[in-house]
FIDRENBA-937525 format. One line per field, with one value per residue (C-alpha): residue number from 1; residue in one letter; z, x, y; chain. Coordinates in steps of 0.001 Angstrom, whole numbers, plus 500000, padded with zeros to 6 digits. Example, Ala and Ser with C-alpha at 12.3 -4.5 7.8 and 13.67 -1.06 7.14 Angstrom:
resi <- (1  2)
resn <- (A  S)
c3 <- (507800  507140)
c1 <- (512300  513670)
c2 <- (495500  498940)
chain <- (A  A)
//
This chain:
resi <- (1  2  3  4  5  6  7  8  9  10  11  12  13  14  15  16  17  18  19  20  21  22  23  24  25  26  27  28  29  30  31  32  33  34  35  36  37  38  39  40  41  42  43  44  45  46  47  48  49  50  51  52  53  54  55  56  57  58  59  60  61  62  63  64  65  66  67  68  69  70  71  72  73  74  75  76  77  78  79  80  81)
resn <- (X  X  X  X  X  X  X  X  X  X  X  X  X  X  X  X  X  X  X  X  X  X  X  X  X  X  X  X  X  X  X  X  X  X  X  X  X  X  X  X  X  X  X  X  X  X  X  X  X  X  X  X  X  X  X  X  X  X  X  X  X  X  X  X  X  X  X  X  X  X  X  X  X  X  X  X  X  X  X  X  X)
c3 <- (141028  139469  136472  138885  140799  137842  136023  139687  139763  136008  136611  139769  137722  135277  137215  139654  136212  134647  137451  137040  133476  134168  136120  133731  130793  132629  131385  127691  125023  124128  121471  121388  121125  125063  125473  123161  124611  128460  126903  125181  126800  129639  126959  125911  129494  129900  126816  127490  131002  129744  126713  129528  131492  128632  129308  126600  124340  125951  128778  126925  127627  131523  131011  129218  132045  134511  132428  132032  135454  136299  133687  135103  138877  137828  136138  139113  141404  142756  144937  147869  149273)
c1 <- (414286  416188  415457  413427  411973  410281  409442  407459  405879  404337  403155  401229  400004  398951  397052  395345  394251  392590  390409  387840  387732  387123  384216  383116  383428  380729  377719  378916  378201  381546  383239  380470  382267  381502  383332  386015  386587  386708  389180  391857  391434  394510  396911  397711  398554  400527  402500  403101  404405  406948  407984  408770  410440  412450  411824  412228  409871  410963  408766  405701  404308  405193  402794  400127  399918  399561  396964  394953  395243  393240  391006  390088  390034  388036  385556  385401  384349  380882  379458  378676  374631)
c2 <- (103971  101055  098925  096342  098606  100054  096761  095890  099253  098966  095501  096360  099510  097715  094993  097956  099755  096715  095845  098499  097855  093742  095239  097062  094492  092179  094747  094545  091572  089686  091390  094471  098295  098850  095511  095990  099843  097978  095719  097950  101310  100673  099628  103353  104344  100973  102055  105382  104262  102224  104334  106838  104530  103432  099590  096933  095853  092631  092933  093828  089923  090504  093523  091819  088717  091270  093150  089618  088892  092290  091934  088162  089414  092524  090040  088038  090737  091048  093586  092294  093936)
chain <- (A  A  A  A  A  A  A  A  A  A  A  A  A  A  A  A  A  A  A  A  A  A  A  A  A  A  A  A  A  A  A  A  A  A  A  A  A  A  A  A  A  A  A  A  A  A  A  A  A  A  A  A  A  A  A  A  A  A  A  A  A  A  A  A  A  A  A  A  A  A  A  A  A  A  A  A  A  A  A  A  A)
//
């Protein structure tokens, strides 16, 4: 894969992996340990993903609006009975 390729890939990753989690987040209180856990527990994998992809810490933000975006959309989701 080249450098682009791999910068798309991690960003759609990253969006796809937060979703559940902004689910999830809607049965917590703000800023309670099952919130905070919904919250921070993708960022590991997101790291490790682009520590092994050797990717700049530059696009750490790019990662984090694409994380946000999930987490929002996840939110946002109802299930529809």
């Amino acid at each position: 894969m080249d450098h682009l390729q791999v910068v798309i890939f991690i960003c759609l990753m990253t969006f796809i992996l937060n979703l559940p989690f902004g689910y999830w987040r809607r049965r917590f209180k703000k800023f309670s340990l099952g919130w905070f856990f919904c919250v921070h527990a993708p960022i590991p994998i997101v790291a490790a993903s682009r520590i092994y992809s050797h990717l700049s810490i530059k696009f750490i933000p790019l990662f984090l609006v694409f994380a946000l975006l999930g987490q929002i959309l996840g939110y946002r989701i109802k299930k529809s009975n």
